[in-house]
C-alpha positions in Angstrom: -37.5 60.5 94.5 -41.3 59.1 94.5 -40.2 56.6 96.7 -38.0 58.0 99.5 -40.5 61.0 99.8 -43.1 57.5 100.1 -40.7 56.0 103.3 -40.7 59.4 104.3 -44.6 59.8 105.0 -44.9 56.3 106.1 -42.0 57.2 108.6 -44.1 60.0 109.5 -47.6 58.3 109.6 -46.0 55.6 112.1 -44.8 58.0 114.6 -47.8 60.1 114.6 -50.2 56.7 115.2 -47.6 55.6 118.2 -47.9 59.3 119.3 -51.4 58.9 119.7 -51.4 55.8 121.0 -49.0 56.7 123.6 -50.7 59.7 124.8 -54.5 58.1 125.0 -53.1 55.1 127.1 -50.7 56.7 129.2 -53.2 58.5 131.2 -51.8 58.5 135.2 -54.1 60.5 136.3 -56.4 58.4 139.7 -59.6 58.9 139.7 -61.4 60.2 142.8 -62.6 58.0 145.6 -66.0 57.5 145.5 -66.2 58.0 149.6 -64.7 61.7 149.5 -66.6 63.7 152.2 -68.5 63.9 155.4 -70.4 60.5 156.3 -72.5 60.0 159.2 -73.4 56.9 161.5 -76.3 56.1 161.1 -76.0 53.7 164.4 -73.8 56.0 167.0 -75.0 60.2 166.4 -72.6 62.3 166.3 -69.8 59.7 165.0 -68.7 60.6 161.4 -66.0 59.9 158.6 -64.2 62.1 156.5 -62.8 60.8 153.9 -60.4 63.7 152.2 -59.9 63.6 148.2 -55.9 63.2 149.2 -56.0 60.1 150.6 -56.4 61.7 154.4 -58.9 61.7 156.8 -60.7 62.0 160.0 -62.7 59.6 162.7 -64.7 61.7 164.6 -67.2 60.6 167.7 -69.2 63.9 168.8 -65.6 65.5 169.2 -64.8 63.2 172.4 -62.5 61.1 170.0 -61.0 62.1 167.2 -58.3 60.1 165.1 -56.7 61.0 161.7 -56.0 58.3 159.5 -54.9 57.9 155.5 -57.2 55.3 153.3 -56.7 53.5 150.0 -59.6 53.0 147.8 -59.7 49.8 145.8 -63.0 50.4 144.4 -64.8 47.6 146.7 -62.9 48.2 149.9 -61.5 50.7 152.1 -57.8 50.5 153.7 -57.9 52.9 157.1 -54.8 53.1 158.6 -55.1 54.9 161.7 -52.7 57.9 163.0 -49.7 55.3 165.4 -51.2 52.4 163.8 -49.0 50.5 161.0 -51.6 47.7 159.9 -55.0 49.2 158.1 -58.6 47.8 158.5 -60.3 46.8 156.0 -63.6 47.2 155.2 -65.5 45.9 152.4 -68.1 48.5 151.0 -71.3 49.6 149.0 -72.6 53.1 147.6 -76.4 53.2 146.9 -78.9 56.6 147.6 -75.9 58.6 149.3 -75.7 55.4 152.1 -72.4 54.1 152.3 -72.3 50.6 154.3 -68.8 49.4 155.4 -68.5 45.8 156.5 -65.1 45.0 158.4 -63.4 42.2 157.0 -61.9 41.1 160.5 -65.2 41.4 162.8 -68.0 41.6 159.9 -69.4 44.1 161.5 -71.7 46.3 159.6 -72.0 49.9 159.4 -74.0 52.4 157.5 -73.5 56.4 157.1 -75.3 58.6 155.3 -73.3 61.6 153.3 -73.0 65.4 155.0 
């Protein structure tokens, strides 16, 4: 009796230990894209980025040109892929004092915008 009511809590004791284990590492939840919201040029006025929690987002250029687009965040780089386009650009970036600075891998071009 001592000892099946023994296996029994072991038994017990396992599951609850994988249960926890399971549920603290098996978080899917992505985190938020340090870029999210309004960012303006600070080389062209009146050009911006918006760069939507959802992965959406807008170019805009003092309303003359506007372009939606979706992005990825990797952490170090931005993927836009603009609205008709099939191929994103790529730029590298930095955070530092609210000034995001975006470096395009293709051109290495450099851009900085401060955040709205």
């Amino acid at each position: 009796m001592k000892k099946t009511l023994s296996v029994i809590l072991s038994f017990v004791f396992v599951l609850l230990a994988l249960t926890a284990c399971l549920t603290s590492c098996g978080g899917s939840e992505e985190k938020a894209s340090a870029v999210v919201g309004t960012w303006a040029s600070n080389e062209a006025e009146g050009m911006t980025y918006t760069f939507n929690a959802d992965g959406s987002g807008k170019y805009d250029l003092s309303g003359e040109l506007t372009m939606s687009y979706t992005y990825k965040d990797t952490g170090s780089a931005i993927e836009i892929t603009y609205q008709g386009m099939t191929e994103p650009q790529i730029w590298t970036y930095t955070l530092k004092d609210n000034i995001l600075t975006m470096t395009d891998t293709d051109t290495g071009t450099v851009l900085t915008y401060t955040k709205k």
